[in-house]
C-alpha positions in Angstrom: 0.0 0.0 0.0 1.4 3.1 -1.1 1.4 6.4 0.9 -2.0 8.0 -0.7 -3.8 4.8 -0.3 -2.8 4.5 3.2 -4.0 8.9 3.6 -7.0 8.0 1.7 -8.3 5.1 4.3 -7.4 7.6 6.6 -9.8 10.2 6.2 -12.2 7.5 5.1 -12.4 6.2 8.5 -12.0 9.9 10.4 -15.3 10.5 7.9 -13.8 13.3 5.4 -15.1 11.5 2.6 -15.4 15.1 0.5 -11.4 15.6 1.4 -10.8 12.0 0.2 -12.9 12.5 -3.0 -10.9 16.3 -3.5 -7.5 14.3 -2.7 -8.5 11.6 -5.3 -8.8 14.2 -8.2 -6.3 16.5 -7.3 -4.2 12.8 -7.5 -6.1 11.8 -10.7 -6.0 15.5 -12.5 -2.1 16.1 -11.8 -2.8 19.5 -10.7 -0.9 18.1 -7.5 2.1 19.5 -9.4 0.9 23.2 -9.2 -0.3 23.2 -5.5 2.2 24.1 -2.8 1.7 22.0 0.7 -0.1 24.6 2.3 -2.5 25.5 -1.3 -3.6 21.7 -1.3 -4.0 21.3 2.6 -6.2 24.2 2.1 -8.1 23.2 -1.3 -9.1 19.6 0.7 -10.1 21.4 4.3 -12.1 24.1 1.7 -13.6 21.3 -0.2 -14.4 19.0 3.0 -15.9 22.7 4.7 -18.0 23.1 1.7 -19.8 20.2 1.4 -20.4 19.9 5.2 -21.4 23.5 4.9 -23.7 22.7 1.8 -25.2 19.1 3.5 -26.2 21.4 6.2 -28.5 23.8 4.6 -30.3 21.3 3.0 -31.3 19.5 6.1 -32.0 22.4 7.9 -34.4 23.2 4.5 -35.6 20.2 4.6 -36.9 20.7 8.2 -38.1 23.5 7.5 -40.4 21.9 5.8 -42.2 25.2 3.7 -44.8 25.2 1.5 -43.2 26.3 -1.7 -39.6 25.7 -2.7 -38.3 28.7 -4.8 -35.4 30.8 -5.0 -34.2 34.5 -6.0 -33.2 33.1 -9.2 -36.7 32.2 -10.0 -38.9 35.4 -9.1 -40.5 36.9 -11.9 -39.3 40.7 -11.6 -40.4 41.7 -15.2 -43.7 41.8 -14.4 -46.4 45.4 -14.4 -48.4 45.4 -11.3 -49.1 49.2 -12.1 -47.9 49.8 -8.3 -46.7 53.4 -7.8 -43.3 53.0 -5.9 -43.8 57.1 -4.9 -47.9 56.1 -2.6 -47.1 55.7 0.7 -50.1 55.0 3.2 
């Protein structure tokens, strides 16, 4: 067993499986060549940080459990509701 199979089983088993998929690629890809030490400790804690960060909103949408699912990117701003921004009550 070689040393990045040995790292890899590592963070299997400490349950980074985002850093182990982001380690795998950055193996696969030979873009190890162009990170420094510190640039690829940080691209695996950033990827591993992301995906926790990203597993989290969705449960916590998910238990939020709301009536419609929408987002900004989907509101309809074009349209003439002949509202006069200037009436104030």
């Amino acid at each position: 067993m070689n040393n990045n199979q040995a790292t890899l089983r590592k963070l299997e088993q400490m349950k980074f499986h985002c850093m182990a998929r982001a380690f795998t690629s950055t193996m696969a890809t030979g873009v190890r060549n162009h990170f420094t030490a510190d640039e690829l400790v940080s691209h695996l804690v950033d990827a591993e940080w992301d995906d926790r960060h990203n597993r989290k909103l969705a449960r916590l949408l998910k238990g939020a459990r709301f009536r419609y699912s929408a987002s900004f990117e989907e509101i309809d701003f074009t349209l003439n509701r002949d509202i006069d921004k200037n009436l104030r009550k």
